[in-house]
C-alpha positions in Angstrom: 39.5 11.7 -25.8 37.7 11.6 -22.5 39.1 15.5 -22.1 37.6 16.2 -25.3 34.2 14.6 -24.4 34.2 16.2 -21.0 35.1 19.5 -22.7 31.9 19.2 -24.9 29.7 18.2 -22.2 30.9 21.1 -20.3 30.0 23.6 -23.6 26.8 22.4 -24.2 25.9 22.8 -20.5 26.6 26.0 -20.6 24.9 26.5 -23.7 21.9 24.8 -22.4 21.8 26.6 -19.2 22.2 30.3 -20.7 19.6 29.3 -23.7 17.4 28.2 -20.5 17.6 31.6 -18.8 17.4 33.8 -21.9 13.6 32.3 -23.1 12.5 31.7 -19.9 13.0 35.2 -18.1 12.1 36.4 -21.4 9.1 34.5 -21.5 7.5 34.8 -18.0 8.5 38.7 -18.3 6.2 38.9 -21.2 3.6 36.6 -20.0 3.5 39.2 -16.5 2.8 42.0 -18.3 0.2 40.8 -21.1 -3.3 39.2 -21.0 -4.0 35.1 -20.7 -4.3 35.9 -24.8 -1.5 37.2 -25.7 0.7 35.0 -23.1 -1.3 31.8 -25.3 0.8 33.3 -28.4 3.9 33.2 -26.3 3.1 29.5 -25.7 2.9 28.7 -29.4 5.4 30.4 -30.2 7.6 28.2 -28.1 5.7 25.3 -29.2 6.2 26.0 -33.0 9.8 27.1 -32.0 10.8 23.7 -30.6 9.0 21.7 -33.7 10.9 23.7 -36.8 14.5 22.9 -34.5 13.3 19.3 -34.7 12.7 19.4 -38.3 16.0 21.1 -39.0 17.8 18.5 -36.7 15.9 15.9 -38.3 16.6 16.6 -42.3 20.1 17.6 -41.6 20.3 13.8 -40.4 18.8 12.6 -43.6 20.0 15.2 -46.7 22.6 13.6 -48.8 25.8 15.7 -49.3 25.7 15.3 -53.4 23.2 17.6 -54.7 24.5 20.6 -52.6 28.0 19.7 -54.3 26.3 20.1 -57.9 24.9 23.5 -56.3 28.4 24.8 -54.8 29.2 24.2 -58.8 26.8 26.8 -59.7 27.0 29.0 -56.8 24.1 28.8 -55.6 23.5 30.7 -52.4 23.7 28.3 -49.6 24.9 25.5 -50.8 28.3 25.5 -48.7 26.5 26.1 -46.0 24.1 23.5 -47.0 27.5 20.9 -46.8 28.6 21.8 -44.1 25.2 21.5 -42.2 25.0 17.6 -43.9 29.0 17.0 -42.8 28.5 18.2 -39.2 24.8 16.6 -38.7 25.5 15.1 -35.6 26.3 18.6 -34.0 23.5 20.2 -35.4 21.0 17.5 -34.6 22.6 17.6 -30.6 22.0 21.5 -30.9 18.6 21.3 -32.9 16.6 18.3 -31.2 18.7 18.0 -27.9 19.3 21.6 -26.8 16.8 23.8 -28.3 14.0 20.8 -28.4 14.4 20.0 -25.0 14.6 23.9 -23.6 11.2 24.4 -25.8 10.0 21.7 -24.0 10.6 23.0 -20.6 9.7 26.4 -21.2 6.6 25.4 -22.5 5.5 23.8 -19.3 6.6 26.5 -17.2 4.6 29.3 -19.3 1.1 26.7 -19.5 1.7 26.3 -15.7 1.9 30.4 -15.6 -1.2 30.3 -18.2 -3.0 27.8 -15.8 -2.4 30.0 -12.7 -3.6 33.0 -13.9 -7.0 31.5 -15.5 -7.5 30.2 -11.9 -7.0 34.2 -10.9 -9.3 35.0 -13.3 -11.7 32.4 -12.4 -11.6 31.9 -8.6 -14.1 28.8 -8.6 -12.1 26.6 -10.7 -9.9 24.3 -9.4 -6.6 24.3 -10.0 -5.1 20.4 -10.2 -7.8 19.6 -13.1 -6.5 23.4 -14.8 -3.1 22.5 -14.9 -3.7 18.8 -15.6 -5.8 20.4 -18.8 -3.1 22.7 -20.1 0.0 20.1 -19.7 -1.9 17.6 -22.0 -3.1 20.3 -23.9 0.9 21.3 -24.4 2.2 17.8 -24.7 -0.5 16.9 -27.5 0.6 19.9 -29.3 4.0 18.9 -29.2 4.0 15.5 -30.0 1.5 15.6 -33.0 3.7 19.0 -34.2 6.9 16.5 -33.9 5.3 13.4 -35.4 4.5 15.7 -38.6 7.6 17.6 -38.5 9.4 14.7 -38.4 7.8 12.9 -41.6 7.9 15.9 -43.6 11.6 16.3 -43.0 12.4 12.9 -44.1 10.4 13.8 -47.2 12.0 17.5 -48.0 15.4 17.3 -46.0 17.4 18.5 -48.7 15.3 21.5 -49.2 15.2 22.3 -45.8 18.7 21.8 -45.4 19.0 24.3 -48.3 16.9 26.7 -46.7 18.5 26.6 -43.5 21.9 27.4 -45.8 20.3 30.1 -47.3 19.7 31.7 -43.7 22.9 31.5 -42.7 24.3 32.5 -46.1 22.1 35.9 -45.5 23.1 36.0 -41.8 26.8 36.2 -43.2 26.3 38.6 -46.0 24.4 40.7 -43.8 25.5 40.9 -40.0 29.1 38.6 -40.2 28.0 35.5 -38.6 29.5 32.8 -40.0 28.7 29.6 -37.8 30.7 27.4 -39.8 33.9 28.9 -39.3 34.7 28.1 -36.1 34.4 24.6 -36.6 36.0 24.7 -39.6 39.2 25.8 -37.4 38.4 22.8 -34.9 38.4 20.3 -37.8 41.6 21.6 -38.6 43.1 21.3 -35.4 42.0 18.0 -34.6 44.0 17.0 -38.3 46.9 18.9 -36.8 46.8 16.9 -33.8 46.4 13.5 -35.5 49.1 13.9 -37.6 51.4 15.0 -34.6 50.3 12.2 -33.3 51.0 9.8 -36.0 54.6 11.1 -36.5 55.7 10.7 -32.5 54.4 6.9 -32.6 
């Protein structure tokens, strides 16, 4: 068990850590080369990026399993995908809030600090503690107040959103060949496998 945990630690590290690099070189390349306008965009972007991950995290936490069953009966599109978002809501919450919320978070600050550095460029005669000050409370009211609403309506419309979200990776399926679910579909299997073994040695 302790292997296991460590094992998932480990992945979500390295999940975290490539996730950090990808936005963030991304991010400060395209904030080099444009205006204090455009790199603004870039910043709410981020902003809005890491509220929508907290609403996803947050309804799959809170959408009951039932209605998508009823769905699956129909075939609707998405609705298996809409289960197995519901069945596995503590991974995709970790991923959603933990991972991508807290990377958005980060990223955020670095790019205001970058937006805050180059105003002071811009304008040499303003000073540079109450600028930076300025655009981190700017960022963190932004965030907070984006959350705090993101949160309520995904308590209200979770299984819609968790429908949605099925829908997406329905499409992404049909259309490219990802299909998220399937890998842990073949780590639920093994873990039974492994249980059972277990069981029959004691």
């Amino acid at each position: 068990m302790l292997q296991g945990r460590a094992g998932q630690v480990i992945r979500v590290w390295l999940l975290t850590f490539s996730l950090s690099i990808g936005i963030s070189f991304s991010s400060q390349i395209l904030l080099g080369r444009v205006g204090i306008g455009p790199g603004l965009v870039v910043l709410a972007v981020v902003i809005v990026l890491g509220i929508l991950f907290d609403i996803i995290g947050v309804s799959a936490t809170k959408a009951q399993e039932a209605p998508f069953h009823a769905m699956a009966a129909k075939k609707i599109s998405g609705a298996r995908e809409a289960i197995w978002i519901v069945r596995n809501a503590d991974r995709v919450a970790n991923f959603c809030n933990d991972v991508v919320g807290d990377i958005c978070g980060t990223v955020s600050g670095a790019i205001g600090a970058g937006i805050a550095f180059r105003l002071i460029m811009v304008h040499p005669g303003w000073n540079e503690i109450p600028a930076t000050i300025l655009m981190t409370a700017l960022i963190a009211a932004a965030t907070v107040s984006g959350k705090a609403y993101g949160k309520g309506f995904a308590m209200e419309e979770a299984d819609r959103v968790v429908h949605f979200i099925g829908r997406l990776l329905r499409g992404a399926k049909d259309l490219i060949g990802l299909d998220v679910t399937r890998s842990n579909r073949r780590n639920s299997r093994a873990r039974k496998r492994g249980n059972s073994g277990g069981r029959r040695k004691g």
